[in-house]
N, C-alpha and C positions, 0 to 999 in steps of 0.2 A: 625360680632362678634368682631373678634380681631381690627378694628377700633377704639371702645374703651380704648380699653389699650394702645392707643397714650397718655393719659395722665401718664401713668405711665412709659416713657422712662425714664425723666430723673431721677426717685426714680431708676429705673432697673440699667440706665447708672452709680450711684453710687457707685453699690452693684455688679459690672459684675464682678471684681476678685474673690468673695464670690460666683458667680454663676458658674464662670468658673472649679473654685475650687471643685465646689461643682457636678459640670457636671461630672469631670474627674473620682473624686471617684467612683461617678454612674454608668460611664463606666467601671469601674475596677470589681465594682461587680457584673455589667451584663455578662461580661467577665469570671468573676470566675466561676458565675454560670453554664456558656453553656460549659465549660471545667469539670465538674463534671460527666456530664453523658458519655461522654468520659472514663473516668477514670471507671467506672463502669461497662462501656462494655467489656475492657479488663479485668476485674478483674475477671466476666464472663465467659466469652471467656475462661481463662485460666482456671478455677474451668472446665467448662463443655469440656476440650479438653482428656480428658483420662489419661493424665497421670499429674495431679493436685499434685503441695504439695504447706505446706503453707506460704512458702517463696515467691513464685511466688506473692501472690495478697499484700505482701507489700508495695514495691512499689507503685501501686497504692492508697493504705487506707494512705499511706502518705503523698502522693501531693495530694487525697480528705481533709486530714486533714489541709494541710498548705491551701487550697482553701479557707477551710470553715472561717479560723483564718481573710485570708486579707477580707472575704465579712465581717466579722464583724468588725475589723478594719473600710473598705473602707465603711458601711452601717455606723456607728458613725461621721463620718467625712462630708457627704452629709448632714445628719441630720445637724451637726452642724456649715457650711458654710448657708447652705437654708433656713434652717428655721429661722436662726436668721435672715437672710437678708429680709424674709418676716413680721417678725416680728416688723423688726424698720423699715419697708416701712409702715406697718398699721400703726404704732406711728407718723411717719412722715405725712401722707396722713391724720391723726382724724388732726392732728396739721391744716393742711395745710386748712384743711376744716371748722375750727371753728374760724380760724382766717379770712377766708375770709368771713365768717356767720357775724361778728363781724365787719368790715368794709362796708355791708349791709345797707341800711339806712331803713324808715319805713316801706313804703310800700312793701318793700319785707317780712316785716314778717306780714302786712295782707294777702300776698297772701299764702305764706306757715306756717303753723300750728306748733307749737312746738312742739309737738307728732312727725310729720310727720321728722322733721330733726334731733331731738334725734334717730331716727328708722334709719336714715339717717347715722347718725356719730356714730354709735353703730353696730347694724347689719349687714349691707353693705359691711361698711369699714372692720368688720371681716371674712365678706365672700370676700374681696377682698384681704385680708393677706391667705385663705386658698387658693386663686387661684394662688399667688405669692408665694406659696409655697408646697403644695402637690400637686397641679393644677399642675405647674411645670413641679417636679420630675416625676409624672405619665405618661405627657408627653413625654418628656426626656427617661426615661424608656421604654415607650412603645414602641418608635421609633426604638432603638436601640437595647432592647433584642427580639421584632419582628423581626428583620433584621439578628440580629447574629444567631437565636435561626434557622431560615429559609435557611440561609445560610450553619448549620450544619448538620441540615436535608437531605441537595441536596446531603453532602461533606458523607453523610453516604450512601444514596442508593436514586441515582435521581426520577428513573422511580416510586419508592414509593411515594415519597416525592411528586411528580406531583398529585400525587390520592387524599394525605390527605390535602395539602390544599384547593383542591376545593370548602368546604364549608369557605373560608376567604372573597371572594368580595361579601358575602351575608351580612357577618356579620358587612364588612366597609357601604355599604349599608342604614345597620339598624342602624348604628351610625352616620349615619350623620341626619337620622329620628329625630332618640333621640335626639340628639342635638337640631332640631327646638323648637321640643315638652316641650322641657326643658325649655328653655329660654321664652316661654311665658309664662308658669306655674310658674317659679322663680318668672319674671317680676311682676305676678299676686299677687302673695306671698308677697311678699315685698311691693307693694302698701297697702295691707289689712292688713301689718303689721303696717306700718307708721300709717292706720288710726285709727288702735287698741290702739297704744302708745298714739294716739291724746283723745281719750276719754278717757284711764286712768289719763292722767296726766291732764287734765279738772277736771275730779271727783275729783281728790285726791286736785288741787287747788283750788278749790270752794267746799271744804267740808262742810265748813259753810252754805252757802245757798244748799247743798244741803239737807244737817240736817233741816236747819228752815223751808225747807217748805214742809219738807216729802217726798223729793225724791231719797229716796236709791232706792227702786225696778226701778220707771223709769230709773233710770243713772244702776241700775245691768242688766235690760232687754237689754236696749242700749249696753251695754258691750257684753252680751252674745249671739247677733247677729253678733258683727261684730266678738267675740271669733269664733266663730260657721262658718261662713264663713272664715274664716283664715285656722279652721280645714280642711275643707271641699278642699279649696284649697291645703291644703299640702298632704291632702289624694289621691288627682288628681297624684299630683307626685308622692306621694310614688303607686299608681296601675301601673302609668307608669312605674316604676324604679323597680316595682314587676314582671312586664310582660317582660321588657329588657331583666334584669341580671339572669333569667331561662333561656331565651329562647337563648342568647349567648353559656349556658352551655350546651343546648340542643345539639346547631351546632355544638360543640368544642367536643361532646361525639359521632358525627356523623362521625368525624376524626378520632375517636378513631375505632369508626366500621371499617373505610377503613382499619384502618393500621392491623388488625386483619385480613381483608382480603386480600390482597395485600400481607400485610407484610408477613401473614402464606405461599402463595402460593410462595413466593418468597426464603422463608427458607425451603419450601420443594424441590427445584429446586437447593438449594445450591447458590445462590443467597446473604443469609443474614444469620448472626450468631445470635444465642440465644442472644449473646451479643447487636449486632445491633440491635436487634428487642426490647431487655430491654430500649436500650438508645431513641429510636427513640419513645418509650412511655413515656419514663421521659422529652425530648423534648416537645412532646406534651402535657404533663401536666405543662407544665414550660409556652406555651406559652396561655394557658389558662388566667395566670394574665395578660398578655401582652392586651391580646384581651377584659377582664371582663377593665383592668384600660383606654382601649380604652373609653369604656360607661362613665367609673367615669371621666374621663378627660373631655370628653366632656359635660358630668352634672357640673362638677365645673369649667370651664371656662366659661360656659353657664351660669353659677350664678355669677359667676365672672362681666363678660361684663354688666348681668341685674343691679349688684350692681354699676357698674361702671358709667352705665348711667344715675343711679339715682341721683351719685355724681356728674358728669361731668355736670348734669344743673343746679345744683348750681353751681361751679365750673366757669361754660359760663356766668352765670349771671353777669352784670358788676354794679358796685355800683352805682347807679342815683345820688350821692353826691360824685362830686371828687376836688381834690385840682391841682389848676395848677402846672406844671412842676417847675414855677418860684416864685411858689406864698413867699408873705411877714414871715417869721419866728419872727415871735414880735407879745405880748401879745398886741391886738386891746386895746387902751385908745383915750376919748375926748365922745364927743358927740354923740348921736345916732339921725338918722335924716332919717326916712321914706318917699320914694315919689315915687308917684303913685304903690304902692302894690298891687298885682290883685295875686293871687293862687288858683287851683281847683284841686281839690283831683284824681289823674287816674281815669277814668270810673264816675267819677260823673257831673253830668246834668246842673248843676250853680256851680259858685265859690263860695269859703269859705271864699275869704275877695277881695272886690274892690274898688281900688282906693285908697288905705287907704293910706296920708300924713301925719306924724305926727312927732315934732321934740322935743328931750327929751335933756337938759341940762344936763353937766358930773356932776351929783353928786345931781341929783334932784330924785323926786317921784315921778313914772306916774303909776296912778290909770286906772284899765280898767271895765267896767258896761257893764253887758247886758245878755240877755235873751241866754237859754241853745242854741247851737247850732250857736250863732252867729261870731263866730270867733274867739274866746278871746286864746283858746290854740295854734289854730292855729298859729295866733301873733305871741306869745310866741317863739313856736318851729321854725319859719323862725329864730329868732336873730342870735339863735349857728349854723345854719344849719342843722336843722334835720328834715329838709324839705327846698326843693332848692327854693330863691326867683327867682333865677336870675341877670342877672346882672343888674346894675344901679339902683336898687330898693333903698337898704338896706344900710347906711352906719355909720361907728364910727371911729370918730377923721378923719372924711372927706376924708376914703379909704373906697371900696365897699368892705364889708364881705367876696366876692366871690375871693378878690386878696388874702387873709391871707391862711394861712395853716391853716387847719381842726383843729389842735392838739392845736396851738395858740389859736386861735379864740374861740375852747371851753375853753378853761383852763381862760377866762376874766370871763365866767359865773358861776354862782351856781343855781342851778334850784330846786326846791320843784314842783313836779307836785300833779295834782289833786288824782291819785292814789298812795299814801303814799305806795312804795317798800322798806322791809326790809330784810337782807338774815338773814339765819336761822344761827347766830351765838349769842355774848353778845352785850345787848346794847353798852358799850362803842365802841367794833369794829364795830359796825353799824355807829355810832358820827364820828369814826376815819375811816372813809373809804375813804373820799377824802384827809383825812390830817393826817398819821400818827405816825407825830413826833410835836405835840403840847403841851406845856406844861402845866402841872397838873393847874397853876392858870387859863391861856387859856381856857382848858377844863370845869373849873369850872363857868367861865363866859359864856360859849358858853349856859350851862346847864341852868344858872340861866336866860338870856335873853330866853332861849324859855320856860320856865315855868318847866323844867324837875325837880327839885331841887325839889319841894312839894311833885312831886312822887317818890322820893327815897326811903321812909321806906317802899313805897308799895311793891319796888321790892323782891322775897325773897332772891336774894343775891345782891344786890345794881347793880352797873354800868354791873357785870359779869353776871346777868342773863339772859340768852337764851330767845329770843324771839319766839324760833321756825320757820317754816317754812311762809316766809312772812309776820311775825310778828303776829300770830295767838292769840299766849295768850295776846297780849295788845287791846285796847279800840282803838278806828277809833283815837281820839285826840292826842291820846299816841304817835301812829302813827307818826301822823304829825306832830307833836313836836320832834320828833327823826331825822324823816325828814329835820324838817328846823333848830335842830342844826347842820346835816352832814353838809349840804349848807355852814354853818355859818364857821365850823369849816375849810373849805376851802379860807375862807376869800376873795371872788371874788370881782370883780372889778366894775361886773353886777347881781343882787340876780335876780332871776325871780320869782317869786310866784302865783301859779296859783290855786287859792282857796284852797291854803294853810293851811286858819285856820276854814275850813267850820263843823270843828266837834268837835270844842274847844269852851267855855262858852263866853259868851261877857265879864265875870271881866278877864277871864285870856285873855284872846285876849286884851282886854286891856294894861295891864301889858305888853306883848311880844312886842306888837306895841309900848308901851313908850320904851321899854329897846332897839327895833327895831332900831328905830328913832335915837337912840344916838350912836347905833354900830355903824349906816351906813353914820355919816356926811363924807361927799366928796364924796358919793361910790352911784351907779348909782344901783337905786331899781325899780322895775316896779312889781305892786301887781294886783293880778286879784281878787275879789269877788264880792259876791252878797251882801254883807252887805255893807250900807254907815257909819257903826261909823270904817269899817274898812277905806275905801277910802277916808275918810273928812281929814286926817292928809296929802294925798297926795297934791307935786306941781302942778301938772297939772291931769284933769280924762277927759278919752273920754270915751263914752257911743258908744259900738257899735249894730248895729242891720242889718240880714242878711248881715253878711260881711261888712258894712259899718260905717264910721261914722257916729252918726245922735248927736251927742254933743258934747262939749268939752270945757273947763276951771277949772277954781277953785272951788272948793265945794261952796264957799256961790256965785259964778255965777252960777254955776247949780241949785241951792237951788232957785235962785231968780227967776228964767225961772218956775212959776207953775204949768204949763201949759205941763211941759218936762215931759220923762221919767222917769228921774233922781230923780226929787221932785216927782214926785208920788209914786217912790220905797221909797223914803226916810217915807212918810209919810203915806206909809201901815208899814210899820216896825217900825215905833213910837205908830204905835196904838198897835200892836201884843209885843213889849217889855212893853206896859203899862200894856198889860192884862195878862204876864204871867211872875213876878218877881220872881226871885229863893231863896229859901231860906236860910237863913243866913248861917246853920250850914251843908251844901250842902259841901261836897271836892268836890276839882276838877275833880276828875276823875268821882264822881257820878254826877256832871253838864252835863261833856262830854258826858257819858252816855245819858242821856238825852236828849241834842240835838244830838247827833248820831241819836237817837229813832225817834228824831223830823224830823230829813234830810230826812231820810227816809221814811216816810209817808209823807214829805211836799213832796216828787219828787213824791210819787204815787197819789197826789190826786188832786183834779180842783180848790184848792186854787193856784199850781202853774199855772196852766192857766191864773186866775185873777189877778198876782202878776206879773208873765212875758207875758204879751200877749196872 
C-alpha cells in the first residue's frame, strides 16, 4: 500500500515543518487528554475518602480546566498546520497532473476516456488530499494515544490492565482484514466512477445527436446501469464498514466487561480505589477512538493508495512526443520537403501513409485530394508533431522537425482541423485565442477574409455573443469560419487546413479563398478538401489514396490526366453544381445550412461510395 505514496515525498518533503508542527500539537493533546482521567480519580478519591470538603477537588477541576483550554488551543493548531498542508498538496498534485495530461500526445487520449481522467483529477486527487491529511492525523493519533493511553492503564493497576487488553490483537487483526477488503472495494469504486463520468460527459457532448435521433432513454438507460453499479459498489463498502466499526465496538465493550470484573474483584481486596476504577473506564472509553480511527485509517489510506495508483499511471506514462535535451529554440522557416514517410497508427494492421515524398516551396500552396480515410489528416498532424514521424522523414528550411523544440516548431503553424472546436465563451475570445493583443483593424480584417463580417447582425450581441458549449448555438459553417479566423488571427508562418470549409457554400468559399490567397502571399498554406473549385487555386495538389501518392501537379495537369482520379472527382461535381444552383436571395448562413444538411447525408449514403471509390 504505502508504495504508492512514493510519489507524494517530495509534495510531503515540502510541507514537513507544517507536519511536524502539526505532529507536536497532536501530541500535546493526546497528552492532555490521558492527564485528565488522572485528574478525576483524585478528585474521587478525595470526594469518596470520609472526610471530603470542597476545597480539596479544586485543585484538580483547575488543571482539568487549564487541560481542557491547551487541547483546544493544541486541537486548532494541528488543524491549521495539516490540513492546509493537505490542502495545497491536492492543489499542487491536480496541477501537477493536468499539466502532465497536457504534454500527452494523441494516442494517449484514444486510450483514456475524458470522463475517466476528469474522475481522475477530481475525485482521486481529493481522496488523496483526505489521506494527507485526516488519513494522517488518525494515524498519528492512533499511534500515540494507543501507547500513552496503554501505558496509563499499567502506571494505574498492571495485573488489570493485562486482562482488559486482551481483546486488542483481535481487533489489530481485523484491521489489517479491513484494510485488504478496502482497497479492492475503493479501487472498484473509483473505476466505475471514471466510467460513470465517461458516459456523462458523452451525453451531455453529443446532446445534439443525441436529440436528433431520439436517444434520451438509450443514453439514460446507459447511465443508470453504470449509476446502479457504482451504487451497488459503494453499498459493498459501506456493509463492510457497517460490520467493522460494530463489531470493534463490540470488542472494546468486551474490555469494558473485564475491567468490571477484574477491576470489581480487585477494589474489593483493596487493590484499587473507586477513583482508579473511574479512571481506568474513562481510559478505556478514550481508547475506543484510538482503536474505531485504527479502521478509518486504514479505510483512508486504503482509498488513498487506490487513488494514488490511479494517478501514478498516468503520472508513469511518458509522453511518445518529446523534444531533445539540445533541441533548436528558433521558429522553423524555409521550405518543407517530405521523404520517404511511412506512419501506422499503435495497434493498427496497415499504415496510414507510405512512402509519401513531397516537396512544398516557402510561400507556395499544396493542395491535398482523396478518399475518406486515406491519409490527408494524418499528413497534416506529423508537420507540428502531433504525431511522431521520426527522424529524417520531415523537414523545413533543411532542419529535421524532430531537432526543434515542440513549443517553436508549433508556434510556425495555425491549423483549422476538420472538427471545428470552440470553447463556451464570446466569439471574439474564441478569434483571440491564439493572438490576443491584435488590433481592432487586424481583427476586422481577420473577420472579413473568413466571411464572418455578413454574420454579424445575426449575432444577438455582435463579436461578445456566447457560443455556448463547443459552439452549440452556431451553424457547422459558423464554426469554421471562427475556426479559421483564430488560425488567421495568429498570423502563422504554415496555415494547415484540413477540410476547413467543408460546410460553407461554394459563393462564400469562394470569397474566403480570394481574400485567402492574398493574406497568405509569402506564407506557406497547405489546404485539404474534397472540393476541386477549392484546390484549382493551389501550387502544387497530390491526390492521395490508402496512404499513398497516386497523383500530383497543377490543377490543369491533373485535369488533363482523364483518365485520374482527380478529373473524375472534378467532373462528378460539375455535373452535381450544375443540377443544384442556390438561389439568389439564400444568406449565408441559410446556404451553410444546407450544405451542412447535404454533408450529412452525402457521408451516410452510396453516392459517397461512387464519388470516392
Amino acid at each position: 500500500m504505502f508504495k504508492e505514496y512514493t510519489t507524494l515525498l517530495p509534495h510531503l518533503r515540502s510541507y514537513r515543518y507544517r507536519y511536524v508542527g502539526g505532529i507536536l500539537c497532536l501530541i500535546i493533546v493526546d497528552a492532555s487528554q490521558v492527564l485528565i482521567p488522572r485528574y478525576i480519580q483524585m478528585a474521587i478519591d478525595r470526594i469518596t475518602s470520609g472526610t471530603f470538603v470542597f476545597t480539596d477537588i479544586i485543585s484538580p477541576l483547575i488543571h482539568m480546566l487549564s487541560l481542557a483550554l491547551l487541547i483546544s488551543i493544541g486541537r486548532f493548531f494541528w488543524r491549521y498546520f495539516i490540513n492546509i498542508a493537505s490542502r495545497r498538496i491536492e492543489a499542487e498534485m491536480r496541477d501537477r497532473l493536468f499539466s502532465h495530461i497536457l504534454s500527452m500526445s494523441g494516442n494517449f487520449f484514444r486510450k483514456n476516456t475524458t470522463g475517466d481522467l476528469m474522475a481522475r483529477a477530481t475525485n482521486d486527487i481529493s481522496t488523496i488530499r483526505q489521506a494527507t491529511g485526516m488519513g494522517f492525523v488518525s494515524l498519528i493519533d492512533g499511534i500515540f494515544m494507543t501507547g500513552m493511553i496503554i501505558a496509563a492503564m499499567f502506571a494505574n493497576n498492571s495485573a488489570v490492565a493485562a486482562w482488559i487488553i486482551l481483546p486488542l490483537p483481535l481487533i489489530t487483526a481485523l484491521i489489517l482484514l479491513f484494510g485488504r477488503i478496502v482497497g479492492k472495494l475503493f479501487k472498484k469504486i473509483q473505476d466505475i466512477y471514471g466510467h460513470l463520468s465517461d458516459i456523462a460527459q458523452e451525453s451531455l457532448s453529443g446532446i445534439r445527436i443525441v436529440k436528433s435521433f431520439v436517444k434520451e432513454d438509450y443514453f439514460f438507460k446507459k447511465f443508470s446501469i453504470a449509476n446502479t453499479e457504482y451504487k451497488n459498489a459503494i453499498m459493498d463498502l459501506v456493509k463492510t464498514s457497517g460490520f467493522f466499526f460494530p463489531f470493534i465496538t463490540f470488542l472494546s465493550g468486551l474490555s469494558t466487561v473485564l475491567l468490571i470484573l477484574f477491576g470489581g474483584r480487585a477494589s474489593i481486596r483493596n487493590k484499587m480505589t473507586p477513583g482508579s476504577i473511574i479512571a481506568m473506564l474513562s481510559y478505556l472509553e478514550m481508547l475506543v477512538w484510538p482503536l474505531m480511527s485504527a479502521g478509518f485509517t486504514v479505510n483512508i489510506m486504503q482509498r488513498g493508495a487506490a487513488s494514488l495508483k490511479r494517478i501514478n499511471e498516468i503520472l508513469r506514462t511518458e509522453p511518445e512526443i518529446k523534444e531533445s535535451s539540445n533541441c533548436l529554440k528558433q521558429i522553423p522557416r524555409g521550405n518543407i520537403d517530405i521523404k520517404k514517410l511511412n506512419y501506422i497508427y499503435p495497434g493498427a494492421q496497415k499504415p496510414a501513409l507510405k512512402d509519401i515524398s513531397v516537396y512544398i516551396h516557402e510561400g507556395s500552396m499544396l493542395g491535398i485530394l482523396g478518399k475518406v480515410g486515406s491519409g490527408k489528416s494524418t499528413l497534416l498532424k506529423i508537420l507540428p508533431r502531433m504525431l511522431e514521424p521520426g527522424e529524417g522523414h520531415v523537414f523545413i528550411g533543411n532542419i529535421d522537425i524532430c531537432f526543434y523544440g515542440l513549443s517553436e516548431l508549433r508556434s510556425a503553424f495555425g491549423m483549422v482541423p476538420q472538427e471545428s472546436f470552440l470553447f463556451s465563451d464570446s466569439i471574439r475570445q474564441n478569434i483571440l485565442f491564439s493572438a490576443d493583443n491584435i488590433s481592432p483593424e487586424r481583427f476586422e480584417a481577420i473577420t472579413r477574409i473568413s466571411g464572418l463580417d455578413h454574420d454579424y447582425q445575426l449575432f444577438p450581441n455582435g463579436w461578445e455573443t456566447i457560443v455556448g458549449e463547443r459552439g452549440i448555438t452556431l451553424s457547422g459553417g459558423q464554426k469554421q469560419r471562427i475556426a479559421l479566423a483564430r488560425a488567421l488571427a495568429a498570423d502563422p508562418y504554415i496555415l494547415l487546413l484540413d477540410d476547413a470549409l467543408s460546410a460553407v457554400d461554394a459563393e462564400t468559399e469562394e470569397h474566403i479563398l480570394s481574400s485567402l490567397i492574398d493574406e497568405r502571399k509569402g506564407k506557406t498554406t497547405i489546404i485539404v478538401s474534397h472540393r476541386i473549385s477549392t484546390l484549382r487555386n493551389a501550387d502544387h495538389i497530390i491526390v492521395l489514396d490508402n496512404g499513398e501518392i497516386i497523383q500530383q501537379g497543377s490543377h490543369e495537369e491533373l485535369i488533363a490526366d482523364s483518365e485520374g482520379f482527380y478529373a473524375r472527382i472534378a467532373a462528378l461535381q460539375q455535373l452535381e453544381q450544375q443540377a443544384s444552383i442556390p438561389s439568389i436571395g439564400d444568406s449565408i448562413s441559410q446556404r451553410e445550412t444546407q450544405v451542412e444538411q447535404k454533408s450529412l447525408a452525402h457521408d451516410a449514403s452510396v453516392s459517397e461510395e461512387t464519388i470516392y471509390g
